[in-house]
Backbone bond lengths (Angstrom), bond angles and torsions (degrees), N, CA, C in turn:
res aa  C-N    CA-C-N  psi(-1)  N-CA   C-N-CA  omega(-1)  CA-C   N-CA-C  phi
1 X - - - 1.452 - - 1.519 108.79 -
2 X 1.151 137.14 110.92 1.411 141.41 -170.02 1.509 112.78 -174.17
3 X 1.175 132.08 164.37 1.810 120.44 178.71 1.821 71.87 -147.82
4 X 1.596 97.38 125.30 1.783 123.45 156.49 1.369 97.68 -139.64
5 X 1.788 103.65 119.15 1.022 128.29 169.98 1.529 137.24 -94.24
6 X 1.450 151.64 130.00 1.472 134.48 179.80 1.133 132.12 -126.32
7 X 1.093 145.81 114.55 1.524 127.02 -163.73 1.586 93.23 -125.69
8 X 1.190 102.22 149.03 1.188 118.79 141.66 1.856 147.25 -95.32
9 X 1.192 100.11 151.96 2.247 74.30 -166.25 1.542 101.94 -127.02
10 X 1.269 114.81 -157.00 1.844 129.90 169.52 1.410 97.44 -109.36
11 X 1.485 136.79 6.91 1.412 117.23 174.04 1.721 115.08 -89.10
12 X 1.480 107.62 1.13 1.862 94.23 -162.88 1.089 141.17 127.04
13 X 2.189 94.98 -21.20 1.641 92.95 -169.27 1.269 82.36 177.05
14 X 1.721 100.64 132.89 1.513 126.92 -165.86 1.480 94.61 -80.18
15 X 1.711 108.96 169.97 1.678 124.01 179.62 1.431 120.70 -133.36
16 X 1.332 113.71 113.57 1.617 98.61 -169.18 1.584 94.01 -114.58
17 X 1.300 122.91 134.97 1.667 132.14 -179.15 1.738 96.03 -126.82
18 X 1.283 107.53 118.28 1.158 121.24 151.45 1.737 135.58 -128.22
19 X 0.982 101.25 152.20 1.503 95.70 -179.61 1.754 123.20 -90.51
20 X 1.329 131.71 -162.46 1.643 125.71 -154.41 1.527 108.29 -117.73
21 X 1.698 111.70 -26.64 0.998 120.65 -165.78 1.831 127.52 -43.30
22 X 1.013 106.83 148.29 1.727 111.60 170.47 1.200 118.17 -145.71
23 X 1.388 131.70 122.89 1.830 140.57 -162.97 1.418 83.50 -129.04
24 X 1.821 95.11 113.11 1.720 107.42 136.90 1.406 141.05 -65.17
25 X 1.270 109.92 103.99 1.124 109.06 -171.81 1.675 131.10 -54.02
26 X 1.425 116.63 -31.46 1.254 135.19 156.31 2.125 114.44 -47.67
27 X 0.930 85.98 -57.18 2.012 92.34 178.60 1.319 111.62 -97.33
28 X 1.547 119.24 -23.41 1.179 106.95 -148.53 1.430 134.96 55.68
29 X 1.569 130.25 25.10 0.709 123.12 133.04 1.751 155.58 -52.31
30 X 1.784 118.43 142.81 1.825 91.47 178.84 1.370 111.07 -119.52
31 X 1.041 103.28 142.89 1.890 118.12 176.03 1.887 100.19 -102.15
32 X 1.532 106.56 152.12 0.948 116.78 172.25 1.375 107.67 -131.63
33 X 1.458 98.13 89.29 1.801 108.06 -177.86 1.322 129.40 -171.73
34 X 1.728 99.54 35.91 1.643 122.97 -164.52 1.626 100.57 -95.67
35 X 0.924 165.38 139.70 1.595 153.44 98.35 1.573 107.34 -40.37
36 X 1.055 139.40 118.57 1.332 150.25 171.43 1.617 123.23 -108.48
37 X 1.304 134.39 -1.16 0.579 158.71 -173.58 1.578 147.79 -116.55
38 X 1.428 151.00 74.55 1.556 139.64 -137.39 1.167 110.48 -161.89
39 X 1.325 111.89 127.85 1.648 111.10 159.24 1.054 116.89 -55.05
40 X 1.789 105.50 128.44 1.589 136.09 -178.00 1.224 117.62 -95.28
41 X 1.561 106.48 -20.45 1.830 112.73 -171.72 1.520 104.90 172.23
42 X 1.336 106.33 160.22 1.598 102.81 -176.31 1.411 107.39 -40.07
43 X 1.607 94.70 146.36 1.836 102.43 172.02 1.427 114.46 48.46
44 X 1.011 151.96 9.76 1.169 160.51 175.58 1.666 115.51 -127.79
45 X 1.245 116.60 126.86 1.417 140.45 -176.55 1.636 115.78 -121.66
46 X 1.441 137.59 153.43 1.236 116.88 -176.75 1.600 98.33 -151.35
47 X 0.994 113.23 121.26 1.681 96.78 162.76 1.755 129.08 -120.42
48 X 0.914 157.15 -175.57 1.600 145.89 -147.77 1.733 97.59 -150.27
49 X 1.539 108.44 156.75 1.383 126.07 146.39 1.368 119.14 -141.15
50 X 1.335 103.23 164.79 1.719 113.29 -178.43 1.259 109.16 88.61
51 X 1.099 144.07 -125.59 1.785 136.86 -145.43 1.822 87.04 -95.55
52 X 1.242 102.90 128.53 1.231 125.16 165.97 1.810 123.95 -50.35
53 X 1.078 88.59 -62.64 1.585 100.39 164.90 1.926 128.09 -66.44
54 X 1.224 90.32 -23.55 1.354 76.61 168.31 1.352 119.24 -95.37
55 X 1.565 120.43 -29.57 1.448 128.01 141.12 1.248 129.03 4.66
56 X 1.422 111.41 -48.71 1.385 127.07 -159.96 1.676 105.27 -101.89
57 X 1.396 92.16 -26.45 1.652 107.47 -160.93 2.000 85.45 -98.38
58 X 0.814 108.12 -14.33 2.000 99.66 159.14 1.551 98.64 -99.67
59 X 1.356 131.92 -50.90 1.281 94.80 -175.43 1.219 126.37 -60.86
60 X 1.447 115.05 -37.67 1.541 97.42 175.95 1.535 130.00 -76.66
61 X 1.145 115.69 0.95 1.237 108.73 159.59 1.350 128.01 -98.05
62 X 1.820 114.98 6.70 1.606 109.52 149.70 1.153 104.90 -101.25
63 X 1.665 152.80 4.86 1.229 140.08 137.73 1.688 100.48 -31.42
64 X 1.555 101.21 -71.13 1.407 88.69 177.96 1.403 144.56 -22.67
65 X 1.572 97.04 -70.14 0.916 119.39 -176.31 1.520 123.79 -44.62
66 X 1.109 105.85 -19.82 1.918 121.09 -156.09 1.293 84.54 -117.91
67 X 1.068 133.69 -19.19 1.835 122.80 -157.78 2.094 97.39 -69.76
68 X 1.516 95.22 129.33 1.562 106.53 172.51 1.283 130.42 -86.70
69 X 1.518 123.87 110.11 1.797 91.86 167.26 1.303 150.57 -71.09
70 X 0.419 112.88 163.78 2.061 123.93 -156.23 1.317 117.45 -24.08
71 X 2.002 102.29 -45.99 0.973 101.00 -179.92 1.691 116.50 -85.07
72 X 1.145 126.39 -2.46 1.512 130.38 161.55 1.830 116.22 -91.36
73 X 1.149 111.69 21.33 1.729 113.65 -163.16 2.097 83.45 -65.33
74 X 0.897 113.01 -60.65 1.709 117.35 -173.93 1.689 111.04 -53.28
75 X 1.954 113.24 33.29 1.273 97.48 -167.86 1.508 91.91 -137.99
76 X 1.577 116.13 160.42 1.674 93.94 171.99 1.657 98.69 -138.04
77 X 1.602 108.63 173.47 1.587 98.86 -165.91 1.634 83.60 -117.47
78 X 1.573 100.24 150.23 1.393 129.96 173.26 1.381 119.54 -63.93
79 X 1.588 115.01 117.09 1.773 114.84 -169.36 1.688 107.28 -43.77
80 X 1.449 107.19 -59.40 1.362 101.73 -164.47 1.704 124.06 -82.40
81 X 1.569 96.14 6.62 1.902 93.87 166.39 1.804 104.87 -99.69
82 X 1.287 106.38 -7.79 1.342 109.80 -179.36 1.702 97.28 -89.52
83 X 0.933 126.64 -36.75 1.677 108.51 -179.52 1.679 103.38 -84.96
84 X 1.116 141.07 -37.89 1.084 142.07 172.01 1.640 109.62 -56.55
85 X 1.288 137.03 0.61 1.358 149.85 -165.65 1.340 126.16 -132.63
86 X 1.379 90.85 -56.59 1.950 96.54 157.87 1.453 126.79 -60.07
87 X 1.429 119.98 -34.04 1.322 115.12 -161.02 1.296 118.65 -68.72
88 X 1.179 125.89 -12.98 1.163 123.23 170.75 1.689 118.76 -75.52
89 X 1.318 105.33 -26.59 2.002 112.38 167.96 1.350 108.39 -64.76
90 X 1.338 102.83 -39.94 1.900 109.05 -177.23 1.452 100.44 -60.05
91 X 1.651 118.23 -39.85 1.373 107.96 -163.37 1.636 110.89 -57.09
92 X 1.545 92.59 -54.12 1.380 113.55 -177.03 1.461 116.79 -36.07
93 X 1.431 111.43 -46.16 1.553 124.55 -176.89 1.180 112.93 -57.23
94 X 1.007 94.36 -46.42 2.238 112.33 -174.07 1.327 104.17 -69.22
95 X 1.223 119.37 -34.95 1.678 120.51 -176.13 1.162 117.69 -94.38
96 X 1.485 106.89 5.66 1.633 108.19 172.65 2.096 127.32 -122.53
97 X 1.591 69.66 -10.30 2.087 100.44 173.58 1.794 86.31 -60.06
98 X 1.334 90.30 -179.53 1.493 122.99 -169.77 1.644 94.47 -83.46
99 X 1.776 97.48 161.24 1.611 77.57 -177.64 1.309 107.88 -92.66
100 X 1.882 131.14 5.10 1.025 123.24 160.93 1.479 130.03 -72.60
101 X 1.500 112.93 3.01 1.435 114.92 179.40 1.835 99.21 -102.39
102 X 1.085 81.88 -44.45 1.558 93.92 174.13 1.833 119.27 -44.02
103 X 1.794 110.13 -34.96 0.864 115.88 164.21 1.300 127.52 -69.39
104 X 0.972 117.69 -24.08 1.956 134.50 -173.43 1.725 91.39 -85.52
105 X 0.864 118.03 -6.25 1.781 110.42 -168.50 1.234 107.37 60.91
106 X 1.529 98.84 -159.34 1.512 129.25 -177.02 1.553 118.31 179.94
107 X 1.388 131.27 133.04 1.128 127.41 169.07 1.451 107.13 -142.26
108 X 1.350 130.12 134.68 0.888 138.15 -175.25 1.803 115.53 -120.45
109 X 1.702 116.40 130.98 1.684 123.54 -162.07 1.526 89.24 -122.03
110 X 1.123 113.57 118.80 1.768 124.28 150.31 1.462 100.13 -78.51
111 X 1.415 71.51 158.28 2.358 90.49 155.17 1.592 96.57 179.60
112 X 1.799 99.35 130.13 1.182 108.92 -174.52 1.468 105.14 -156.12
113 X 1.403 110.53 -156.43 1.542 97.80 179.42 1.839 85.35 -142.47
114 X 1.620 99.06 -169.01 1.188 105.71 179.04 1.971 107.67 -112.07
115 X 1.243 102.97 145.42 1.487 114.70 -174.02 1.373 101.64 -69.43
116 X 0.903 145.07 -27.32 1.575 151.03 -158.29 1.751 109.25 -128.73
117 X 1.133 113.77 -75.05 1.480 96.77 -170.65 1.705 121.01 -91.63
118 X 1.820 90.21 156.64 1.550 92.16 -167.13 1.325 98.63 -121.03
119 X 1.419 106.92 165.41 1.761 101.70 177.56 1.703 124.74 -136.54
120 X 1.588 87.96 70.62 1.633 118.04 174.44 1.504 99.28 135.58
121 X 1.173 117.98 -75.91 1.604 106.21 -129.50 1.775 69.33 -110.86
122 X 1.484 103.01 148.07 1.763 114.36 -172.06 1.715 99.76 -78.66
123 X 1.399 102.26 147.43 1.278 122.90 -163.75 1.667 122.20 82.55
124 X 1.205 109.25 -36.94 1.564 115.92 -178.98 1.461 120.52 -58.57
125 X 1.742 129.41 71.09 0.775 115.57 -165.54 1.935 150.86 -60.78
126 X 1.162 155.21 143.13 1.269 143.08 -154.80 1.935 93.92 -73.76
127 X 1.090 114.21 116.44 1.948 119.87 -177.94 1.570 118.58 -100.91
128 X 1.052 115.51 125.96 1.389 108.41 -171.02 1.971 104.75 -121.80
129 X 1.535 99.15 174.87 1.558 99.87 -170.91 1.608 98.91 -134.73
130 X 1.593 140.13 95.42 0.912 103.85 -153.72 2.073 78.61 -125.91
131 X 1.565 91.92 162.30 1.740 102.11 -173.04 1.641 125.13 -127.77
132 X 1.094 97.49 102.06 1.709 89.58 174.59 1.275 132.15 -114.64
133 X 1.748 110.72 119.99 1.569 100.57 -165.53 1.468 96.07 -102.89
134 X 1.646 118.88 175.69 1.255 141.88 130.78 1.292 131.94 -23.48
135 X 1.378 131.14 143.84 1.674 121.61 -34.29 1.642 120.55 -65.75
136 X 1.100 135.07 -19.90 1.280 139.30 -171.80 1.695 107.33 -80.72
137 X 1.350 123.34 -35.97 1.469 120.70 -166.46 1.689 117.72 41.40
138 X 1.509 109.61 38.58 1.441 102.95 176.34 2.063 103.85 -95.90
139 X 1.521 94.97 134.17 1.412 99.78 -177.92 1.270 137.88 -41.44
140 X 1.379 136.18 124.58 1.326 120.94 153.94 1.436 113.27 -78.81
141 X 1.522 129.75 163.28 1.093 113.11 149.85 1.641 108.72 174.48
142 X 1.815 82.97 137.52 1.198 100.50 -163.16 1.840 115.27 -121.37
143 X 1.099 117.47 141.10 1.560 143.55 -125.44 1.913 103.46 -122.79
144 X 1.399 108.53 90.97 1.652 105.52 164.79 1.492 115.73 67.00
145 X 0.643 133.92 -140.52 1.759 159.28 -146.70 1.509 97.72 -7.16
146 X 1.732 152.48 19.15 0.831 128.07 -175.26 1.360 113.91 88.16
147 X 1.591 123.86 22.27 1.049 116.33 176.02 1.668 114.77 -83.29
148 X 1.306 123.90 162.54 1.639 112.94 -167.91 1.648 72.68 -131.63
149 X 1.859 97.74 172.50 1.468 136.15 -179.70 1.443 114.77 -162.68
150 X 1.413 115.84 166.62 1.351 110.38 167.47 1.528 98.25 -162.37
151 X 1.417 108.62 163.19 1.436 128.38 142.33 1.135 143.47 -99.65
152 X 1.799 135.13 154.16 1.308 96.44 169.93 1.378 102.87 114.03
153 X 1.537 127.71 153.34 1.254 107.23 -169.18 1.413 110.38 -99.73
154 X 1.583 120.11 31.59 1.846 116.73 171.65 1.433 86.10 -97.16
155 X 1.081 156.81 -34.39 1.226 110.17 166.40 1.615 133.00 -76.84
156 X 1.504 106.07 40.64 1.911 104.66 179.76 1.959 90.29 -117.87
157 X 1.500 106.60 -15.38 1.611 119.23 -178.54 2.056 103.68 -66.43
158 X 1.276 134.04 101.31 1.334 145.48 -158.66 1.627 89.14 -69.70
159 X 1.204 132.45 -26.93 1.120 102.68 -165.16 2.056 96.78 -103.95
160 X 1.402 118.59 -13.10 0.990 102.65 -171.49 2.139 99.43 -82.73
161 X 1.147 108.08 -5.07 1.454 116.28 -178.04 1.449 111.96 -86.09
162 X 1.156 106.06 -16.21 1.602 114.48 174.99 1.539 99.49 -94.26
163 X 0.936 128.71 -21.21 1.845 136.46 -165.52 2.374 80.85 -70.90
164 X 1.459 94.28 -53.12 1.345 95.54 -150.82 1.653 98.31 -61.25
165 X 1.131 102.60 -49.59 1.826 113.98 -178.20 1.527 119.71 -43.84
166 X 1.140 106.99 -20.96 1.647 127.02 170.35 1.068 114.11 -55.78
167 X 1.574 120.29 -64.09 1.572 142.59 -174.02 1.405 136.99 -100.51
168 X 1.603 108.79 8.86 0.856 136.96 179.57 1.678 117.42 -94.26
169 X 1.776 117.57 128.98 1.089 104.16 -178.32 1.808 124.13 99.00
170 X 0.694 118.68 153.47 1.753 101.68 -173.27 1.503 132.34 -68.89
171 X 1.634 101.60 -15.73 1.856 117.28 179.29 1.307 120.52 -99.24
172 X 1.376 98.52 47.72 1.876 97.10 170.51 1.348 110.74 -139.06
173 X 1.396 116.28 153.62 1.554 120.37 -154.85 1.662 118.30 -73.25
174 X 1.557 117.09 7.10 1.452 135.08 -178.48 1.567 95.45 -88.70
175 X 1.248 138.77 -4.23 1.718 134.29 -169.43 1.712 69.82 -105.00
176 X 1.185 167.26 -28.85 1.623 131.23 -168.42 1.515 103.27 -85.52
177 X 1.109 119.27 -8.84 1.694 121.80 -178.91 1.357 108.40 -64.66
178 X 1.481 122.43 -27.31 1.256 126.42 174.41 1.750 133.24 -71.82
179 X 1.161 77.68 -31.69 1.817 102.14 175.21 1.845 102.24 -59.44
180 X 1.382 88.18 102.01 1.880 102.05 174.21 1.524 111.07 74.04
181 X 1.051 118.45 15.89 1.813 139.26 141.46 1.349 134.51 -161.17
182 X 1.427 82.37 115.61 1.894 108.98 171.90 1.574 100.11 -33.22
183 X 1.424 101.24 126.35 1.900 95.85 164.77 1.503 105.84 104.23
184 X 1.496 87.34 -44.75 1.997 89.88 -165.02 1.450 119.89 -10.58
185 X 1.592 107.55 -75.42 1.773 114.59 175.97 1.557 104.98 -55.66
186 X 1.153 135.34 -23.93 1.692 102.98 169.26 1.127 118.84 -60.17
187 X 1.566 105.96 -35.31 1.571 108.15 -176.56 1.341 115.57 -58.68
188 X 1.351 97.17 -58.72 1.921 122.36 176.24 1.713 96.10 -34.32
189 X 1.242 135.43 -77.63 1.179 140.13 -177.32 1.593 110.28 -48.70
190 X 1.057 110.50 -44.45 1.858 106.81 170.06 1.302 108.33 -44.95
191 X 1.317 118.97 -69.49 1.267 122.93 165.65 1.293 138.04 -42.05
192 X 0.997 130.79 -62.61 1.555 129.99 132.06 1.367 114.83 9.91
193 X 1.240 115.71 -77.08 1.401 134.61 -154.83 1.376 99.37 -63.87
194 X 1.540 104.49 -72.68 1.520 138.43 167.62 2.116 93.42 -10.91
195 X 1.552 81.69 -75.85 2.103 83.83 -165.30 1.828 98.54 -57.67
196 X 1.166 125.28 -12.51 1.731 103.27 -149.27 2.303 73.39 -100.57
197 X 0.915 118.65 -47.29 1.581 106.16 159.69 1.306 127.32 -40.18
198 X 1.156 131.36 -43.13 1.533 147.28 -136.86 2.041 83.22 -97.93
199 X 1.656 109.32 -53.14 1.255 102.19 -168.44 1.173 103.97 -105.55
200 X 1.489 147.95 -2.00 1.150 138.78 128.83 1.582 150.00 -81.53
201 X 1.131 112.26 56.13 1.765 121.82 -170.44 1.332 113.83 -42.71
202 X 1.348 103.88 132.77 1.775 97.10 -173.21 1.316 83.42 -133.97
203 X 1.620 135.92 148.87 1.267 148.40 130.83 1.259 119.15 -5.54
204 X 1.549 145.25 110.01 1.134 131.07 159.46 1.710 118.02 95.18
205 X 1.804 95.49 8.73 1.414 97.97 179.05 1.394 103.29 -147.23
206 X 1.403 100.15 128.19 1.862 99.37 -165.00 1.330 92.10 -78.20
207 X 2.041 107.93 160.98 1.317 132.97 134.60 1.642 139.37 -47.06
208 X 1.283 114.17 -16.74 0.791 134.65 166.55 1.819 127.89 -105.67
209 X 1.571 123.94 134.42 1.173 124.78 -160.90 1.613 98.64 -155.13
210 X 1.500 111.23 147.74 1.467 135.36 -177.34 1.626 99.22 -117.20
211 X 1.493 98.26 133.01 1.352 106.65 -176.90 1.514 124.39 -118.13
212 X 1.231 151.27 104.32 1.294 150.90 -162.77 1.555 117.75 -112.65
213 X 1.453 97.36 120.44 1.352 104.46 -176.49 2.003 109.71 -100.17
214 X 1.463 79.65 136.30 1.792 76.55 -179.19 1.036 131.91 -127.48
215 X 1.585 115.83 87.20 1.588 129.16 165.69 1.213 134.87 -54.47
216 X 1.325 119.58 162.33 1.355 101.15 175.07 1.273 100.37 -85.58
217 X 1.577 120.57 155.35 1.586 135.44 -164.08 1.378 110.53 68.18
218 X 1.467 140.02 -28.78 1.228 143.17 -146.59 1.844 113.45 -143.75
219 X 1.412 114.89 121.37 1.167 103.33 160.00 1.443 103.17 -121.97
220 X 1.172 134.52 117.90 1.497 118.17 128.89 1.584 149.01 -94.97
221 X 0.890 100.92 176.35 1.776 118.74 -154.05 1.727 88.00 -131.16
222 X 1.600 96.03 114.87 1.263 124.85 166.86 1.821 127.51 -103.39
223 X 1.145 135.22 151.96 1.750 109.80 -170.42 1.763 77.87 -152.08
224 X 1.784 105.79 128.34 1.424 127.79 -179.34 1.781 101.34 -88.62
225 X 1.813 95.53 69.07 1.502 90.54 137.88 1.085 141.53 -85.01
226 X 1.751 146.17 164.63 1.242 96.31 -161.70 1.739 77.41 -170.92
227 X 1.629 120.82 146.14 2.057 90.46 176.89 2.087 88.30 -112.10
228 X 1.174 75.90 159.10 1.799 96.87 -176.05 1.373 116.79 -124.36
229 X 1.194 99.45 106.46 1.798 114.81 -168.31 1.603 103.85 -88.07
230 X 1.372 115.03 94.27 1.604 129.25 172.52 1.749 104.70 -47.95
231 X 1.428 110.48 -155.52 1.446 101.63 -158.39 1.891 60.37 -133.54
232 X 1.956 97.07 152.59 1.581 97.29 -179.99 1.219 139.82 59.83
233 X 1.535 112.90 -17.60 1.414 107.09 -171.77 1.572 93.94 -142.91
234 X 1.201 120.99 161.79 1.376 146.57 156.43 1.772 145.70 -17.92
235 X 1.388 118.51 71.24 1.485 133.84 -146.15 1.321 89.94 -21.84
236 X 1.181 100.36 134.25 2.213 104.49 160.26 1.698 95.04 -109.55
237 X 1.518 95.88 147.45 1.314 124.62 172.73 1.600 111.27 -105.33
238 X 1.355 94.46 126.94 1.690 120.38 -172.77 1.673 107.27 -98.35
239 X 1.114 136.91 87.91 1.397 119.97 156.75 1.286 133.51 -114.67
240 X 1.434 145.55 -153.40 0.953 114.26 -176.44 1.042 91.36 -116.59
241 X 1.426 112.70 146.16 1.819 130.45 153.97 1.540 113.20 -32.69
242 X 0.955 112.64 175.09 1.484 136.18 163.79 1.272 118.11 -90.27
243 X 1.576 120.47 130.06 0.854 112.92 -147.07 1.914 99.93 -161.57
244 X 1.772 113.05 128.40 1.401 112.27 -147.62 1.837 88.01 -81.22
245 X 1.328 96.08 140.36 1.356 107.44 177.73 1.748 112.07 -126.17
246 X 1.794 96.14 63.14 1.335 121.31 169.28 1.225 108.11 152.42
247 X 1.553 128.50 167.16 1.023 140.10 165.86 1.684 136.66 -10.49
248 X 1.586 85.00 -90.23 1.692 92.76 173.42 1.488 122.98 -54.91
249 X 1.589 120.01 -36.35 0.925 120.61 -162.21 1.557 104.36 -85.56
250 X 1.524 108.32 0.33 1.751 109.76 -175.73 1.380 79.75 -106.62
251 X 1.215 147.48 -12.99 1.542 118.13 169.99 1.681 114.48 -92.28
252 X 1.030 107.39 -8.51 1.332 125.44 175.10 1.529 120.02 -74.63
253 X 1.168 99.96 -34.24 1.560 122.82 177.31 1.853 117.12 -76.87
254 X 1.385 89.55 -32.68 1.714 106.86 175.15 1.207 114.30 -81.20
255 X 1.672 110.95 -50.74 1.698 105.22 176.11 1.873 112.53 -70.56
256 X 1.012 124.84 -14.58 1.479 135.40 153.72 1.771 103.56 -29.78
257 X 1.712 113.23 -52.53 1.160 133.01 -152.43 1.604 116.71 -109.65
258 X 1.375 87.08 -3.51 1.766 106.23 174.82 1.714 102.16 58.92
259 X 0.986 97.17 37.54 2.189 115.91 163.50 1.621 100.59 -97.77
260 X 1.255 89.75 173.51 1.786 112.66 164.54 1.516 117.03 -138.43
261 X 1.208 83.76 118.34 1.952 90.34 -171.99 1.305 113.73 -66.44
262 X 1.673 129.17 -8.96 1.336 122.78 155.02 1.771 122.06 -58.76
263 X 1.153 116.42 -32.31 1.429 126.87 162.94 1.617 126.83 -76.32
264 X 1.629 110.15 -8.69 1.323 124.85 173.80 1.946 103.57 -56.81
265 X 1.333 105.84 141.42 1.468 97.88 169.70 1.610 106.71 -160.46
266 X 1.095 116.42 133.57 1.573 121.55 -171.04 1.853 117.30 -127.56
């Protein structure tokens, strides 16, 4: 249960928004204290759904995969020869996990740009969003203009799929946010997202979401804290929890809670 989203645009630099959530599969309980999301290699960001643990056990094996030697550190690899290349390691992984992870799935969303080509104005790199689920891990991938994607079960939620159809594409009123700031529509879309969560609560999908923008040379990672002044009463402050940003420390966080992070699933 988790919604990680990616778009790609015409400004330069792809957007990946995901949310924090974690559902035990054993209780069904939810924790809000996942990072799902991380740069794997230049210009490239990746985030996961479905079994937690194996999540981790694909990202680190496209850390791998992408990792440069020394004498190539000044080089970066291309989103869509890297998903067209990996998927077959992912397969391998998935077909060799337990068959209880295997049951939780896995899908894994890039978004990155390209090291070399631009599309118009110099520096602005061409950004792509590309997706590979379980069992096959054969690529999707989709190329510039503002196209969006997701994983995860907020996009099976009708109204959060209509949120996306809004802003998607070049004719929606989040492309003037850009005009006289770099970024603008990532933000615009953070927000977006942020309110269509905030007033639609769904089971198994946090209110809270981390947003990463991905340039070439540069990713950052943004988090929608934000304070919210009710009517009559006293601004409340929204930030984000704490939240394990790796493995051990997300099983560490569960046995805290008397869970098992093999039953974790997002």
């Amino acid at each position: 249960m988790t919604w990680v989203i990616g778009s790609s645009t015409v400004f330069g630099y792809g957007v990946l928004i995901s949310d924090i959530r974690v559902t035990s599969s054993r209780e069904g309980k939810e924790y809000d204290i996942l990072q799902k999301a991380y740069p794997v290699g230049d210009f490239i960001v990746t985030g996961f759904a479905g079994s937690v643990e194996l999540g981790f056990m694909l990202l680190e094996d496209l850390r791998q995969f992408l990792k440069l030697p020394e004498e190539a550190k000044d080089c970066a690899w291309h989103p869509e020869w890297v998903a067209n290349n990996w998927g077959h390691r992912a397969k391998t992984i998935y077909e060799t996990a337990s068959p209880i992870l295997q049951n939780q799935g896995a899908s894994v969303l890039m978004v990155g740009v390209s090291p070399d080509k631009d599309i118009g104005i110099p520096g602005w790199a061409q950004s792509y969003v590309c997706i590979l689920r379980s069992p096959l891990f054969s690529p999707e991938i989709l190329i510039g203009g503002n196209e969006i994607s997701s994983i995860g079960s907020g996009g099976n939620v009708n109204v959060y799929a209509q949120a996306l159809k809004e802003v998607e594409g070049m004719n929606n009123p989040l492309i003037q946010l850009e005009v006289g700031r770099h970024g603008g529509w990532a933000q615009g879309i953070g927000m977006h997202i942020s309110d269509i969560l905030k007033d639609n609560p769904t089971p198994g999908i946090s209110q809270y979401i981390q947003i990463f923008v991905v340039q070439r040379g540069k990713i950052t990672l943004y988090e929608m804290n934000e304070t919210v002044y009710p009517k009559n009463s006293e601004p409340i402050e929204r930030k984000m929890p704490r939240v394990a940003r790796g493995y051990p420390e997300f099983v560490k966080m569960l046995e805290d809670v008397r869970e098992n992070a093999t039953s974790a699933i997002c």
